[in-house]
N, C-alpha and C positions, 0 to 999 in steps of 0.2 A: 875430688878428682875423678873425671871419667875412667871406666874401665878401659883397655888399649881395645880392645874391641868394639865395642861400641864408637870409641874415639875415631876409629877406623872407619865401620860404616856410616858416621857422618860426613865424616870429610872425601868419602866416595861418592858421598849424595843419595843415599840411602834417608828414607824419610822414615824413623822411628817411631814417632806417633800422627795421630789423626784420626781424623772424627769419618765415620760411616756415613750411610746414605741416611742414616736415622738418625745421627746426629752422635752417635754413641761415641767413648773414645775404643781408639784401638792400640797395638802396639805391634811392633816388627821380632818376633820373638828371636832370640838367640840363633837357633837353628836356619833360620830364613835368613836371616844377617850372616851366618857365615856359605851359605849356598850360594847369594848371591852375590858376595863380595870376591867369592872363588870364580863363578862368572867372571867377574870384572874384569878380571885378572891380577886378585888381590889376596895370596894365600892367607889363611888366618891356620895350620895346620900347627905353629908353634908362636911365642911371643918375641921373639926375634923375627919372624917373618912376618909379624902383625907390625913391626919398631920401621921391618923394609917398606912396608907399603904404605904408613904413613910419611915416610921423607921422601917418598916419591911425587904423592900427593903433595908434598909442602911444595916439592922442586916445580911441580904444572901449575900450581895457585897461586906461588908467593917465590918465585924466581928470583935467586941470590942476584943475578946482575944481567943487564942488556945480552948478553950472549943466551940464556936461556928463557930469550920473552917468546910469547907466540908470534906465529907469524902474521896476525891479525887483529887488530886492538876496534872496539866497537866504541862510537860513544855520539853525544846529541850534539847538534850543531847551537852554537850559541853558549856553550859549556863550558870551562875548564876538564880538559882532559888527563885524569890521574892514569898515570902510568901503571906497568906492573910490578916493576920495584923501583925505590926512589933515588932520585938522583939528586945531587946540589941542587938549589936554585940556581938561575942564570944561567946553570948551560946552554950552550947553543944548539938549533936546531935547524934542518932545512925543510919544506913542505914540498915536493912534488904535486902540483895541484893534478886531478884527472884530467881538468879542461884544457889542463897546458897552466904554464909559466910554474914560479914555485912564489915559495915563503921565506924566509928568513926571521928566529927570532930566538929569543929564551926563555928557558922554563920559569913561572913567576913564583913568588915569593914561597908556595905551596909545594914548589919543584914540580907542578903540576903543568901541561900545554897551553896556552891561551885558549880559549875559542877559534872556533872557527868555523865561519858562517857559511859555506861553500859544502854541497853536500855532496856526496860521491866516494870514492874509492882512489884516496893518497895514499904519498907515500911517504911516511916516516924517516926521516936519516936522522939519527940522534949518536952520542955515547960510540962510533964505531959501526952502528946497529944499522938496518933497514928494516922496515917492517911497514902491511898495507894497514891503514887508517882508516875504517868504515867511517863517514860521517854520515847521520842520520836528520833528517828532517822531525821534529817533533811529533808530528802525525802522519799517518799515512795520507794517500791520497784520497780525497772523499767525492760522494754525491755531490756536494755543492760544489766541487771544483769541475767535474763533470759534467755538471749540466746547467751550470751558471746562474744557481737559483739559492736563495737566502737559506731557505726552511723547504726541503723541495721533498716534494710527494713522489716519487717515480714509482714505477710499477715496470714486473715484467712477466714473463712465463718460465716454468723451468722443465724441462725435457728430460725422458730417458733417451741418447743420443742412436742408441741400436733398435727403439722402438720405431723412429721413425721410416716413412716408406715413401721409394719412388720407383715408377717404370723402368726396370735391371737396375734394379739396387742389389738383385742376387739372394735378397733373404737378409742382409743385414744392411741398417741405417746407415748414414754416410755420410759426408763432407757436402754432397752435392745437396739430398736432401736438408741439411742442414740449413744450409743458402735460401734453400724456397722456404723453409719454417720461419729461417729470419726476416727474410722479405714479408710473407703476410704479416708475422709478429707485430713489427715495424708499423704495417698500413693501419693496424688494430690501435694502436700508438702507445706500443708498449717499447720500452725504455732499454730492457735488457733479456736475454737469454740465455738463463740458469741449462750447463749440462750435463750430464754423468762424467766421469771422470772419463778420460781420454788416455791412460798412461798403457805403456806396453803391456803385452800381455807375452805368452808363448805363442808362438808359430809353428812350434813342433810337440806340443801338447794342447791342442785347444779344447779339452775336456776343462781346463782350470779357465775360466770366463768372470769371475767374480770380480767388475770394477775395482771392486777397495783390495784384492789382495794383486795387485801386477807385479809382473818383472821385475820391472822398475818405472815409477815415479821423474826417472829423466829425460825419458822419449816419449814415442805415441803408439795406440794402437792401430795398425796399420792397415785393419781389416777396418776401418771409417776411413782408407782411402777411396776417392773417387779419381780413377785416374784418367776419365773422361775431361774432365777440365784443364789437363797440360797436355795430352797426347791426343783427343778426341777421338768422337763415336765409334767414327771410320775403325780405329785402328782397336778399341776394345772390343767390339764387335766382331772381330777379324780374330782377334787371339781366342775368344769363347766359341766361335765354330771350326776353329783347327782343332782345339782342346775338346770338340766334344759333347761341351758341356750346358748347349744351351737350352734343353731340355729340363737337364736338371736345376740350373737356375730359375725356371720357371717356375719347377713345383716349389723350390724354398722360396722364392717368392713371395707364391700364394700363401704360404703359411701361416696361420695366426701366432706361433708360438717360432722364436727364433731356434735352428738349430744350428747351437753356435758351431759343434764339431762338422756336421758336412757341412754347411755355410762355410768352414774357415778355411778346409780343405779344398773345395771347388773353385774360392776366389783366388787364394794362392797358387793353384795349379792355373787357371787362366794367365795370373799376372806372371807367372815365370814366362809365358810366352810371351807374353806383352815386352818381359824387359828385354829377351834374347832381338825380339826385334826390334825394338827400341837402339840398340847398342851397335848393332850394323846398319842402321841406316845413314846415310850421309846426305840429308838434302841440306839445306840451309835452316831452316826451321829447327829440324831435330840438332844440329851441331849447338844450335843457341840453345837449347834447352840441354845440353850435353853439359857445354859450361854451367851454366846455371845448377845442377847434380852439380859438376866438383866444387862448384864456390861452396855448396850446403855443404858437400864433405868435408872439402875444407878448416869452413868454420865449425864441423861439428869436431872436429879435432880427437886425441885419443878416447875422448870419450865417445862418442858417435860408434869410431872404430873395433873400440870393445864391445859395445851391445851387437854392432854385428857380427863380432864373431863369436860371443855367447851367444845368438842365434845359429849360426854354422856349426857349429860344435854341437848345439842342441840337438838340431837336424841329427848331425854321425851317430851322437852316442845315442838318442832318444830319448824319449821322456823322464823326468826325470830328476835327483836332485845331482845338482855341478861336484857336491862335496861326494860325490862316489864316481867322480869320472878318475881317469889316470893323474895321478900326483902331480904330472909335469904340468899338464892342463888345468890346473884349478887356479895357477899363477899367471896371470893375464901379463904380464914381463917375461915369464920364462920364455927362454930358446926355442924350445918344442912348438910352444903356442905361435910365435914368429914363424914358424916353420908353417906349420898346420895353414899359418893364415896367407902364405907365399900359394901353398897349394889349395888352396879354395876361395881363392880372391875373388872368381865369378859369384861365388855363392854370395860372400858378404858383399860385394857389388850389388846385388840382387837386393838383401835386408840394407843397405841405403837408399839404394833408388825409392825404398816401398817408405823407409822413414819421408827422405824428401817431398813425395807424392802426397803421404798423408798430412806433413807440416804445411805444404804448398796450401790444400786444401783446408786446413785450419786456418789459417791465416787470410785467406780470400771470403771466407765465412765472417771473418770478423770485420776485413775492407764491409763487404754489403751491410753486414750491420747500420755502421756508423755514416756510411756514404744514404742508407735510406733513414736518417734522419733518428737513429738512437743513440742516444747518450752514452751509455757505457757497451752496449751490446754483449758479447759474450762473455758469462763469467764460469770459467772455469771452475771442477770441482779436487783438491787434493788430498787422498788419498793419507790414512794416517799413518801408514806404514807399508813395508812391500814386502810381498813372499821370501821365505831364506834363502829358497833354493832359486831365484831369480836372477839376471843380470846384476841387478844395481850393487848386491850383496856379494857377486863375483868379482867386478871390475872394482872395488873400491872397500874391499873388506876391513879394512884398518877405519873406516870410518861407521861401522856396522857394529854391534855387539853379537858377537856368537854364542852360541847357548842356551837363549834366553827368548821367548816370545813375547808382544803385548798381548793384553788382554783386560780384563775387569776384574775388582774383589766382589765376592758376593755382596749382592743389597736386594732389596726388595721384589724385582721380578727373576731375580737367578741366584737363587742361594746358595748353591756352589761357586760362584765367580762365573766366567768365560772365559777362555782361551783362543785369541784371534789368528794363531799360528801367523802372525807378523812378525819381520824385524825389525828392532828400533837402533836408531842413530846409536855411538857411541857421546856419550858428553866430550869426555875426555878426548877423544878419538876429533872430534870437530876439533877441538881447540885445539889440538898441534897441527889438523891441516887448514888453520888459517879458516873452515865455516866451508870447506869448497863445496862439498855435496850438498849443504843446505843450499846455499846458494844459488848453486846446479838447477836444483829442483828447483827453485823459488821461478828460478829466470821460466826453465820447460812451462813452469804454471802460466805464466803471464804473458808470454811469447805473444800467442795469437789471441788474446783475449782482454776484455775491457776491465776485467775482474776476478779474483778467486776466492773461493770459496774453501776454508781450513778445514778438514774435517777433526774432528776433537781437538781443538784449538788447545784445551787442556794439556794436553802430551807436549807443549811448548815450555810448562811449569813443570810438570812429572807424566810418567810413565807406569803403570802396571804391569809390573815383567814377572814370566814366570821360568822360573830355571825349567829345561827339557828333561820332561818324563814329569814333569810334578804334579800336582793338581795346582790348581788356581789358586784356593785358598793357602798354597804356598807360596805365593808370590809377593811382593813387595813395591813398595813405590820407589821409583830414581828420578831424583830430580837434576832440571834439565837449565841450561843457562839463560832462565829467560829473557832478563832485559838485552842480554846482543842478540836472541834470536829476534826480538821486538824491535830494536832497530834496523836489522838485517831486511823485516821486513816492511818495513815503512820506509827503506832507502829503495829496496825495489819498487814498492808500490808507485813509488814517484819514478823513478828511472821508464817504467812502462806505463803510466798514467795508467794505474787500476787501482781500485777500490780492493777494500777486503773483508771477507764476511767471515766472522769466527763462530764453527758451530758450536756450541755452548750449553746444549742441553741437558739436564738432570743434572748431578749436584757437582758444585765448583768447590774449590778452595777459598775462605773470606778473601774477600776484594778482588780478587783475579777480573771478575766483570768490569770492577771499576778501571783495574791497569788498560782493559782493552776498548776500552772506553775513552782513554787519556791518549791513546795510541792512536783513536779514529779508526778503530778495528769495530767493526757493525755486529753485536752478537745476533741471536735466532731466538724467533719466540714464533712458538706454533699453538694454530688455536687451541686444540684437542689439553692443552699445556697452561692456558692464559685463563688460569681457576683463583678463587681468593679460597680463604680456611676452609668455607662450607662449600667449597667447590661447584660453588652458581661461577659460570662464566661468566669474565670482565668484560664490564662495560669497555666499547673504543677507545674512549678519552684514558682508560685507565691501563692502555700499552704502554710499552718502554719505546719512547722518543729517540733510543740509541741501538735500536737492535733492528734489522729486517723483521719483516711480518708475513707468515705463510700461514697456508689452511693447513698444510702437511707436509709427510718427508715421503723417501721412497720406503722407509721402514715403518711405516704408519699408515692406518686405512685411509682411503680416501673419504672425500663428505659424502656422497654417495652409498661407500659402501659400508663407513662409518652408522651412516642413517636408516641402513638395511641391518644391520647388525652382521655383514657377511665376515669383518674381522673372526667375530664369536663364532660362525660357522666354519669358518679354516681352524681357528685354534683349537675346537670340541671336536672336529674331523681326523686331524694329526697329534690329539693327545698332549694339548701342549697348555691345558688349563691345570691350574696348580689342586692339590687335592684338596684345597677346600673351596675350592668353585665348581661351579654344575653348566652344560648348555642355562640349563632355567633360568638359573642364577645371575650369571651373564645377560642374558635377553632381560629378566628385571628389572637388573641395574640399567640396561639403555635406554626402557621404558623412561624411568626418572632421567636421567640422563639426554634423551631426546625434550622432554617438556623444560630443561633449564636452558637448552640450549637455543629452540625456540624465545625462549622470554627473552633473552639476552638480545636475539636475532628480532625482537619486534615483531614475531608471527602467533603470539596468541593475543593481540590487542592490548592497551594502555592497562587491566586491572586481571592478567590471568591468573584463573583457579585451578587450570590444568594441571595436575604433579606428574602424570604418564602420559606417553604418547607413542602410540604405535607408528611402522614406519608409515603405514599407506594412510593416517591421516591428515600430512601435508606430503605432496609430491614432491621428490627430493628436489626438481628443477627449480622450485618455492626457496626448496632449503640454501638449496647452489648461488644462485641471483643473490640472499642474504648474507650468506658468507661474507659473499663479493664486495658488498655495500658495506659490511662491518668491518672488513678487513682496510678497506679504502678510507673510512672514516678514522683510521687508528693515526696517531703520532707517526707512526713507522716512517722514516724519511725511503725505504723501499719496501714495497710489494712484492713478494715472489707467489704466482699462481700456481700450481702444479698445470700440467696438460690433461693432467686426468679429472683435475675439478673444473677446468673449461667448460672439458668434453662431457660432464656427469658420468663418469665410470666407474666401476665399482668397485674392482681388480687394483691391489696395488704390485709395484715393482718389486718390492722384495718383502719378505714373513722373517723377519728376523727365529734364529734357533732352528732353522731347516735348510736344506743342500734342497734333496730332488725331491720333497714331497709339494714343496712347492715351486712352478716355474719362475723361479726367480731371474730378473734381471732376462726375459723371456718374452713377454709379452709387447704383442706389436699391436700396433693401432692399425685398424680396422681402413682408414683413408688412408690416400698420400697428402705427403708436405703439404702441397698446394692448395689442397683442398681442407686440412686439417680444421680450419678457422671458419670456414664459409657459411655454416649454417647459422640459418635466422637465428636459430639460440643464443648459440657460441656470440655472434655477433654482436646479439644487442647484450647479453654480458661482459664484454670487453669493450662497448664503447660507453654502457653505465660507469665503471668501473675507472675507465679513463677520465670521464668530467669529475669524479668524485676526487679523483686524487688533481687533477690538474685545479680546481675549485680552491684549493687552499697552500699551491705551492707559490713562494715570488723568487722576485730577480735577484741578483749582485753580482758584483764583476769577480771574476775568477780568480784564487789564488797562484792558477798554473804557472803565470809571468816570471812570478818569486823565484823560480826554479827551472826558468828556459824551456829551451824546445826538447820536446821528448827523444829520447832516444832511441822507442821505440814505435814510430806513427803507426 
């Protein structure tokens, strides 16, 4: 018999043992099991209050009767659907189907649902009860549905969406630029465009710029609005020389490095003049784009209206965390907050208008996509978690864990753990709101995009939480519901015809790769990573046929800088080599390390004897071009390019383990959009690259049909 403790954090979802990054076993010590179950909201302070939190737990898992089921039951189409507690056989049922009409039927012999082949979002009437019926399509939606081909090689590029540049873009990337990257992308005949994450950020703290840690994960960042494409030239032109400011847009501009704080300050001081005159105009045009804002508000419904006025609020109180403003205010229901938002309506008018602008222009990004001739076009990047002190954690805190950050257990490059000061979903907290915020999110991912991209797909199976104040190595795993979050998300995928790529890198759970593989979830595999025991780089032939295939990430040197060893010079520069590595040591290793990566790459001829190689004895443009061709010759049914391995650049976007010593999430590219692709180089590596993958992909007719017209074109 289990101890009531222990009994306890299992049935919280507390994961008690497991194997490390080395393989070792671990275990969840006492101490950290009752830290974290206190988190939970599950006292362990005596054994009657350890007796309370297990029948509470019974009552959410194993619900005495239809009155206390969730309000959302997940399951595959084509199934028998077991309920959450059991009822007779034969009972009767009714189906609200989403597409319209119902069902009519009884539970069979198992007391279990029929199938039901019809996928979508029903509705249950059983026993008294209502309740919504995810039904799930077996797999997500894939490359071959998108691009109409058997075994299909596609290839795209992937951007940092703030690096890119056009004529008053102001200093930071944009929607518009976006459009021109896709358009050449496109003519290049690349398939899709991989982008930084797009999720809010602060507008009244914009010192905090870190893509993976936002607001919130259920809007956009508003500073990649281009609001020249609903309101035109004329009229942002007009608001930047009443404001001022067109001097200093110039110089951020010119910058080589983004400066997100005056960048974000100058474009929001512009666009407030923008809206003020936006909202008194009345010609014909502007009224129709008047309604078109309230349809967006509209449909962005309490949610919409709460991140703006967690934006309004931010503004009053300043920067900041929400959990030290006024009591009355931290409850997006309360009276006071209804009040506050009667009186500063213009404001949060204002943070809608700039959400609409910047979705408008998400969404027009991804039209040009697919209208010039690519398959899936944009695929979004999400984001594993979102700041505490952010929107998403304000409006919907009951679905949020408080207390607790993600992070990493110590393994092999951070032997302390890391601590990502992220919050993670509640388990529990989803399941009594019916999955909304996942949801939420899924939908915000997919919106204007052909695609998304999961960042630690992992955190879908468990979490590394660390109670506040503790060290890492105090932390623990929470496991996470994953087969409804897997249909959740393979019922979206198909609802918006996108694909999904689950990042998956460094060490998984047994089989987890295979479920997201069953799922038609595309894991990552990067080359720096595609080593056997002796760590000679794999041969093409010997990639995984079910994962995308990159040269890199934004946390990993590029080929370039990879093949200069400039990684080894940031790391030995900021102290960040561990103490039994040297600069020397390092540079060594690359030596050996450049000559396997060469053989692999077919650049020391059919019998090489070479074991070192320095960088300047193949020109890294040699090294870039082979990449290219190894990459394109892999299984991978997609390619994802970096822009930096295009363009041979040496600089990567972020140094993982540094804030400001390295410009992170900073660096802007030297062209604009338009011109990005144009060079003879760039050129003839993107149309090599093209025949190789087009060379071995074929036809078949589409599974789209199965599952009707999208819902979201």
């Amino acid at each position: 018999m289990k101890a009531p403790l222990k009994e306890l954090a299992e049935a919280a979802g507390l994961l008690l043992e497991w194997e490390n990054s080395d393989g070792e076993p671990c275990q969840l010590s006492e101490q950290a099991q009752r830290n974290l179950l206190e988190v939970l909201g599950y006292s362990t302070a005596s054994e009657s209050a350890i007796e309370e939190g297990l029948q509470r737990l019974k009552r959410l898992h194993a619900p005495a009767s239809p009155a206390e089921w969730p309000p959302l039951l997940t399951a595959d189409c084509d199934t028998p659907i077991t309920l959450p507690s059991p009822l007779p056989p034969g009972t009767a049922f009714t189906l609200q189907l989403e597409q319209g009409g119902s069902k009519q039927g009884y539970l069979d012999d198992n007391g279990a649902v029929p199938s039901v082949t019809e996928i979508g979002y029903h509705q249950l009437q059983i026993a008294d009860t209502e309740l919504t019926l995810a039904v799930a399509p077996h797999q997500c939606y894939s490359l071959s549905d998108a691009s109409g081909e058997t075994t299909p090689r596609l290839w795209g590029l992937a951007a940092q969406l703030y690096a890119l540049r056009r004529p008053g873009d102001g200093g930071i990337g944009d929607t518009l630029a976006l459009e021109q990257c896709v358009l050449h992308a496109a003519e290049q005949g690349a398939d899709a465009l991989a982008i930084s994450p797009t999720h809010a950020m602060f507008s009244a703290d914009p010192e905090r710029y870190s893509p993976y840690s936002p607001s919130t994960r259920l809007f956009y960042n508003v500073l990649y609005s281009a609001a020249e494409t609903l309101l035109g030239d004329a009229s942002v032109h007009d608001a930047q020389a009443r404001n001022g400011l067109q001097a200093e847009l110039r110089r951020l501009e010119a910058d080589d490095y983004l400066d997100w704080p005056e960048a974000s300050r100058a474009k929001l001081s512009w666009l407030r003049y923008l809206y003020d005159d936006f909202m008194v105009r009345e010609d014909d045009e502007a009224q129709a784009l008047h309604r078109e804002m309230q349809a967006f508000r509209r449909a962005g419904g309490a949610l919409l209206e709460n991140h703006c006025r967690f934006e309004a609020l931010q503004r009053e109180f300043g920067p900041g965390d929400w959990r030290e403003w006024p009591a009355e205010l931290r409850d997006p229901a309360s009276p006071k907050l209804a009040h506050f938002a009667e009186t500063r309506s213009d404001e949060i008018g204002f943070h809608a208008f700039l959400q609409w602008i910047t979705a408008e222009g998400l969404s027009r990004a991804q039209r040009v996509a697919r209208e010039s001739g690519m398959a899936i076009g944009l695929i979004a990047d999400l984001a594993v978690g979102a700041d505490a002190g952010g929107s998403q954690t304000w409006s919907r805190p009951t679905d949020m864990l408080e207390g607790v950050s993600i992070g990493a257990p110590p393994d092999l490059f951070n032997a302390h753990g890391q601590d990502w000061g992220l919050a993670a979903f509640s388990p529990d907290g989803l399941k009594r709101s019916g999955f909304r915020s996942f949801i939420d999110m899924l939908r915000s991912a997919f919106a204007h995009a052909g695609g998304v991209r999961i960042d630690h797909i992992l955190g879908l199976l468990r979490l590394w939480l660390i109670p506040r104040g503790a060290s890492p190595t105090e932390g623990g795993y929470l496991q996470y519901p994953l087969d409804d979050m897997l249909r959740l998300v393979a019922l979206e995928s198909w609802r918006h015809r996108g694909i999904v790529i689950g990042e998956d890198l460094g060490t998984v759970a047994p089989g987890f790769r295979e479920r997201l593989t069953a799922r038609g979830i595309l894991g990552m595999q990067v080359l720096w990573f595609e080593q056997d025991e002796a760590h000679n780089f794999l041969a093409a032939s010997d990639w995984n046929p079910h994962a995308m295939a990159t040269s890199s990430t934004h946390d990993l040197p590029t080929v370039a800088g990879w093949w200069a060893g400039r990684d080894i010079e940031w790391r030995s520069r900021l102290g960040l080599l561990k103490e039994t590595q040297s600069a020397e040591s390092e540079q060594l290793a690359r030596r050996k390390e450049r000559a396997k990566l060469a053989t692999t790459l077919g650049l020391l001829g059919v019998k090489p004897t070479t074991e070192t190689l320095e960088a300047a004895d193949i020109p890294a443009s040699q090294v870039l071009d082979a990449c290219a061709r190894h990459l394109a010759a892999t299984p991978a049914p997609l390619l994802l390019l970096p822009v930096e391995d295009a363009l041979g650049l040496e600089e990567q976007a972020n140094l993982p383990n540094t804030v400001d010593e390295h410009p992170n999430w900073r660096r802007r590219w030297a062209s604009d959009a338009n011109d990005l692709l144009t060079s003879d180089e760039v050129r003839q590596r993107l149309v090599a690259l093209t025949r190789a993958r087009k060379a071995t992909s074929s036809s078949k007719p589409s599974r789209s049909a199965l599952f009707g017209k999208s819902t979201h074109e």
